[in-house]
N, C-alpha and C positions, 0 to 999 in steps of 0.2 A: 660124734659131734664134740669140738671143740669144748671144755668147761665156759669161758668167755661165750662161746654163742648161746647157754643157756641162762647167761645174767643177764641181770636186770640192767640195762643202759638209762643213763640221767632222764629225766625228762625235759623237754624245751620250756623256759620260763620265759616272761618277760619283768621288767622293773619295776614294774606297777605288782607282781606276785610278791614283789619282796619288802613291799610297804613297812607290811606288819613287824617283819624282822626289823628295818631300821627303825621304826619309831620306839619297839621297844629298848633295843641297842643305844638308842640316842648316836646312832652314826650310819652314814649313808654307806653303800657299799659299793661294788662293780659288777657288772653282770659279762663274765665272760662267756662267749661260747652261747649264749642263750643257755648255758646248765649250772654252772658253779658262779654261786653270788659271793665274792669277793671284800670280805670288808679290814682294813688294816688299820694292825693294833700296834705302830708303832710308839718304840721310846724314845720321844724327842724329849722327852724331861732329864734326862741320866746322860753323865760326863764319866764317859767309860774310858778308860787307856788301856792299852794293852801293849809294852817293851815298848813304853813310851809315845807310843801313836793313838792321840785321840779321838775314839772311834765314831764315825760319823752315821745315824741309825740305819740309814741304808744298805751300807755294809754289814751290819751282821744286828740291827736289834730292831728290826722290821718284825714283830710279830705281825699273824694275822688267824683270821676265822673264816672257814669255806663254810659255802651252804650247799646242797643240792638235793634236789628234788625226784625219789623213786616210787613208784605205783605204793609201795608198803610203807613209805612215810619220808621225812626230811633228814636227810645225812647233815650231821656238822664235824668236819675237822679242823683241826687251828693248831696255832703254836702261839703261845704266850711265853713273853719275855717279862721276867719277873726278878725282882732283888730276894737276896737270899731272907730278908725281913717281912717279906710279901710272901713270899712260897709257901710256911703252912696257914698261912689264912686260905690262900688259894683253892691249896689242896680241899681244903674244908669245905668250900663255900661247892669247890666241882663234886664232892664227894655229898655234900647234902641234896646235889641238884641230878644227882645222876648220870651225874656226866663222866667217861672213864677216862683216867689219866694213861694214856699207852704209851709213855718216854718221858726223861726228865735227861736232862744232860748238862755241857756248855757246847758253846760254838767256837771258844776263845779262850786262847793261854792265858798266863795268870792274868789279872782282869783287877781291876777297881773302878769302883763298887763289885762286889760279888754277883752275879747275876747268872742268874738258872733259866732255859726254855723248855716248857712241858707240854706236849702232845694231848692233843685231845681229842674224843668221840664218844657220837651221839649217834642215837635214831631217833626218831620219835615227831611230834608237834611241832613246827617251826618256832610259832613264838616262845611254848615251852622250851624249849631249849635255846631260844634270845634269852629269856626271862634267868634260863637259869646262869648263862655265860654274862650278864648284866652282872650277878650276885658276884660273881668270880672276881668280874672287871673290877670292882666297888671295893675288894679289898687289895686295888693295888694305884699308883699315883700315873696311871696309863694313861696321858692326854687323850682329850676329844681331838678329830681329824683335822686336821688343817688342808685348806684346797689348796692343790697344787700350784707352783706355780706360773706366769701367764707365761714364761721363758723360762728354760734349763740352764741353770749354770754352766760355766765351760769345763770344760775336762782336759786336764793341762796333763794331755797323758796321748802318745802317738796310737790312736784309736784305730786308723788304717793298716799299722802295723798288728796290729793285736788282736784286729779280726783276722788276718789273712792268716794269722800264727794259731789261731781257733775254727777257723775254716768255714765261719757261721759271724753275722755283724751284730755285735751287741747295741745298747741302749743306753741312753744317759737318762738318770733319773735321781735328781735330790745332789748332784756334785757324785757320783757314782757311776760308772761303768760298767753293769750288767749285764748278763748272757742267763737264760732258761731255757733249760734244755730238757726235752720230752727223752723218756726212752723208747725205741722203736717197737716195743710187744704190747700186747692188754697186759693192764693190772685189773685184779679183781680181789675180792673180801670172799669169795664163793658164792657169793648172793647178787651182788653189782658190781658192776663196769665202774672202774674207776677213774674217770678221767685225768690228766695228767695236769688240769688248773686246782685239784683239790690241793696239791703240793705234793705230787710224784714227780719230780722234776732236778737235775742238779742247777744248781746255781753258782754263776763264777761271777765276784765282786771283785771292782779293782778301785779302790780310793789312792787319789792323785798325793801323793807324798812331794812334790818339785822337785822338778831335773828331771822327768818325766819315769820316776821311781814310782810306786805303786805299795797298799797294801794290798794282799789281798785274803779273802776269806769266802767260804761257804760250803757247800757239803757236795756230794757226789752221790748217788744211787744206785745202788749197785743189786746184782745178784752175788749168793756164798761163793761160786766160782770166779765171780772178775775183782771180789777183795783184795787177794792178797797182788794182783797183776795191779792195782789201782795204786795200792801200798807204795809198793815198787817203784811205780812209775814217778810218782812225787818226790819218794827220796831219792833218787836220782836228779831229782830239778832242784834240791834242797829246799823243798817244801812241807813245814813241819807237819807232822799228824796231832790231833787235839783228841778228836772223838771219834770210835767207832759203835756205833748203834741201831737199834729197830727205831722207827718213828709209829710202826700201828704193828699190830698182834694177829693181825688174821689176814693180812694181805699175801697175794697168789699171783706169781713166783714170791717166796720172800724174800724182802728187800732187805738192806742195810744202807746206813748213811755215814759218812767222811765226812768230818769237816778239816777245815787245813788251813794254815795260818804262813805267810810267808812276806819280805818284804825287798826287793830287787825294783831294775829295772823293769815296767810292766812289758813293755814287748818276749824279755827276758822267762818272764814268768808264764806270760802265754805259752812261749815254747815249750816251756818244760807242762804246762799243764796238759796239753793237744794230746802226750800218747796215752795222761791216765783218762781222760776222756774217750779217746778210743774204745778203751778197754772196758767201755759199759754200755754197748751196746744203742748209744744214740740215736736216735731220730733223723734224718736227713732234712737240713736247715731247707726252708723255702727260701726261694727265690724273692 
């Protein structure tokens, strides 16, 4: 038998399960899947540049915190987007609360303000572990959510070209161009199925620069064999490398993460992204 067939799979929630988390969060969340409750911790406070392009949070400083729900207790994973003057508070606050830091990195070349994203997990209590990602929250200038809003910006970026150059149609969300992409196997910790809304997922960002140029930014997923073919393939599109890293410590197969930083034509940039995307074994887009 498969490892995967003898994990634990999420269990079905609904929104009304996850009360308790938001009130003590003080922030509503998303319940995707009916398994992983979604709640986002971005930086809309911080005026970030990077080679002169001022970064807009959906590109690259979208923190967030997963929740999900197994027979043996509440999984939490997240990524918090933190200033380099907030980090060891952070640290502290996760480390007093039991929460385990599993990556610390950037996502982004040189950078102003300095700004760190650190990984995180939990088992345990649901509200306990709100209560304790509350303590976290509290030593950093992390806005409360803002509702989205009643219209999308436009996206002054050839979006037709760009899917057909990714072979899968992205999303516009906050003046952004997004793509999330599943990988096509189980992920597992040994213990649980990991679904791919916990943030096993690559993410391709494209912010509209005018002239239908593009930044772009986000990480890639990989297995130790499709790294160095993933490498490859970017620099070949002349798309820089930033980071290569783990995001969790006990994850099956193990993963690693790319991020990549680049700034062209976006159609341009799709093409050159499509073969390191290949080369990780993706999920077949729906229809």
């Amino acid at each position: 038998m498969a490892e995967h067939d003898q994990a634990q799979q999420p269990m079905q929630t609904t929104a009304a399960d996850w009360k308790p988390v938001a009130g003590t969060l003080g922030r509503t969340g998303t319940l995707m899947k009916g398994t992983v409750y979604h709640v986002v911790l971005a930086r809309k406070d911080l005026k970030v540049t990077t080679q002169g392009v001022a970064i807009k949070p959906g590109l690259s400083l979208g923190g967030y915190a997963n929740f999900a729900k197994y027979h043996d207790g509440t999984m939490l994973m997240g990524d918090l987007v933190v200033t380099e003057t907030e980090l060891p508070k952070v640290t502290d606050a996760l480390q007093a609360a039991g929460i385990e830091q599993t990556a610390l990195h950037k996502h982004l070349l040189q950078q102003t303000p300095a700004i760190w994203w650190t990984h995180i997990h939990a088992m345990g209590d649901p509200v306990k572990l709100a209560k304790g990602l509350k303590s976290a929250l509290d030593a950093t200038a992390i806005p409360p959510a803002s509702p989205p809003p009643a219209t999308q910006p436009p996206i002054a970026l050839d979006t037709t070209g760009i899917d057909k150059a990714l072979g899968r149609k992205g999303a516009a969300d906050g003046g952004i161009y997004k793509f999330t992409i599943a990988r096509a196997n189980t992920i597992t910790d040994g213990t649980h199925v990991l679904p791919p809304a916990l943030g096993l997922t690559t993410g391709i960002n494209f912010q509209p620069l005018g002239g239908n140029k593009a930044a772009i930014n986000g990480d890639f997923v990989m297995t130790a064999p499709e790294v160095q073919k993933v490498i490859q393939a970017l620099r070949k599109g002349n798309i820089d490398i930033v980071e290569l890293h783990n995001h969790a410590l006990n994850d099956q197969p193990r993963l690693f993460y790319l991020h990549y930083w680049a700034t062209a034509d976006g159609v341009t940039l799709a093409k050159a992204l499509r073969p390191a995307l290949d080369a990780t074994n993706p999920a077949v887009p729906t229809a």
